[in-house]
C-alpha positions in Angstrom: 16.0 5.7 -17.2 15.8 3.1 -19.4 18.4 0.5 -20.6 19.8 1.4 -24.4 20.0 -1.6 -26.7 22.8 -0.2 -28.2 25.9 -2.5 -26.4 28.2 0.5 -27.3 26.8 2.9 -25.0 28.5 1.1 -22.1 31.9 2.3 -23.8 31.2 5.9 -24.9 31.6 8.6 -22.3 32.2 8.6 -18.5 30.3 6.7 -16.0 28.3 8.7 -13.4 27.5 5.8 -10.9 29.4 3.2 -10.2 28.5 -0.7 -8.8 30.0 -1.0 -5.4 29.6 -4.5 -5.3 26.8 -7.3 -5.5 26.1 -9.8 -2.7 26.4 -12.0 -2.3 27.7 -13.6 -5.4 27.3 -16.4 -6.4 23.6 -16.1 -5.2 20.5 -18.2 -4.2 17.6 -15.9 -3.4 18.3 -12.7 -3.5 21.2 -9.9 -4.5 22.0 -6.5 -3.0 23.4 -4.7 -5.4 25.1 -1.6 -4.0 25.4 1.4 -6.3 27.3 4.8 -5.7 26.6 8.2 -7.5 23.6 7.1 -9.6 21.5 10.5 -8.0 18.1 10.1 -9.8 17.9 6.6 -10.4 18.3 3.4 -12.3 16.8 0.5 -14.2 18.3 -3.5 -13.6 17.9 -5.3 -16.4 19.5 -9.6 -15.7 20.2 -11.2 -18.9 20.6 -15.2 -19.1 23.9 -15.9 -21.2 21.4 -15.8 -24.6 21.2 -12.2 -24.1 17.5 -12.9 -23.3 15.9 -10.3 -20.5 15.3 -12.3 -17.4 14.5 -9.7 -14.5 13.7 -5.9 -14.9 13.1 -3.4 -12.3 13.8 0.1 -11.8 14.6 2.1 -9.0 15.0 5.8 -7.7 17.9 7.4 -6.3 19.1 4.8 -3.7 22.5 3.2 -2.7 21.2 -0.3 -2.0 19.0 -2.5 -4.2 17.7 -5.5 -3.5 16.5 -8.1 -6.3 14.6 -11.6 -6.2 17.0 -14.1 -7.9 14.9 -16.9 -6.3 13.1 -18.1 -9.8 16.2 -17.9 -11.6 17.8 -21.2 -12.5 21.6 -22.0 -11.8 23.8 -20.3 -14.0 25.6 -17.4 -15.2 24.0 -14.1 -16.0 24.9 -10.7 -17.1 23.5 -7.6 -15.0 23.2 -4.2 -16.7 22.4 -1.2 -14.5 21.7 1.8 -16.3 21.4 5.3 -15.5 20.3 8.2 -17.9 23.5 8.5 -19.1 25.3 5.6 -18.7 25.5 1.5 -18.6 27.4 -0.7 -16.8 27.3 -4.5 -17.0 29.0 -7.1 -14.4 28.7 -11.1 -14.0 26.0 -12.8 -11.6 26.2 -16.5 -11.0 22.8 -18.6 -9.0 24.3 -21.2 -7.4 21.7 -23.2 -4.7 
């Protein structure tokens, strides 16, 4: 899957994976982020409050996803998980 540009996709339809929850947050090296019903996959895309893509990876079916926040600088940034059918966006801060 790949993340849509289009920042109205995130409101049309029904989600079909939900984010469980990210860990910790706020962060310093690294992020869990635990996802539920996402079956074949996402991509992670962390944008820095510019809306600039800071961190991008994609992963197949799994519950539990781990990301490197460690080159990150403090701050607050947006990540969107996306499935083939869906978006969904929540607030990461790196504290250290």
């Amino acid at each position: 899957p790949v993340c849509p540009d289009n920042m109205l996709s995130g409101f049309v339809g029904t989600h079909t994976f939900t984010i469980e929850s990210i860990v910790p947050n706020p962060a310093r090296d690294e992020i869990v982020v635990r996802v539920r019903g996402s079956g074949y996959g996402v991509s992670l895309v962390m944008y820095d409050v510019l809306g600039h893509a800071v961190l991008t990876t994609q992963q197949s079916a799994s519950n539990a996803i781990s990301l490197d926040v460690s080159r990150l600088a403090e701050g607050s940034y947006y990540l969107r998980v996306c499935s083939a059918s869906s978006v969904v966006s929540r607030r990461v801060v790196i504290a250290r």
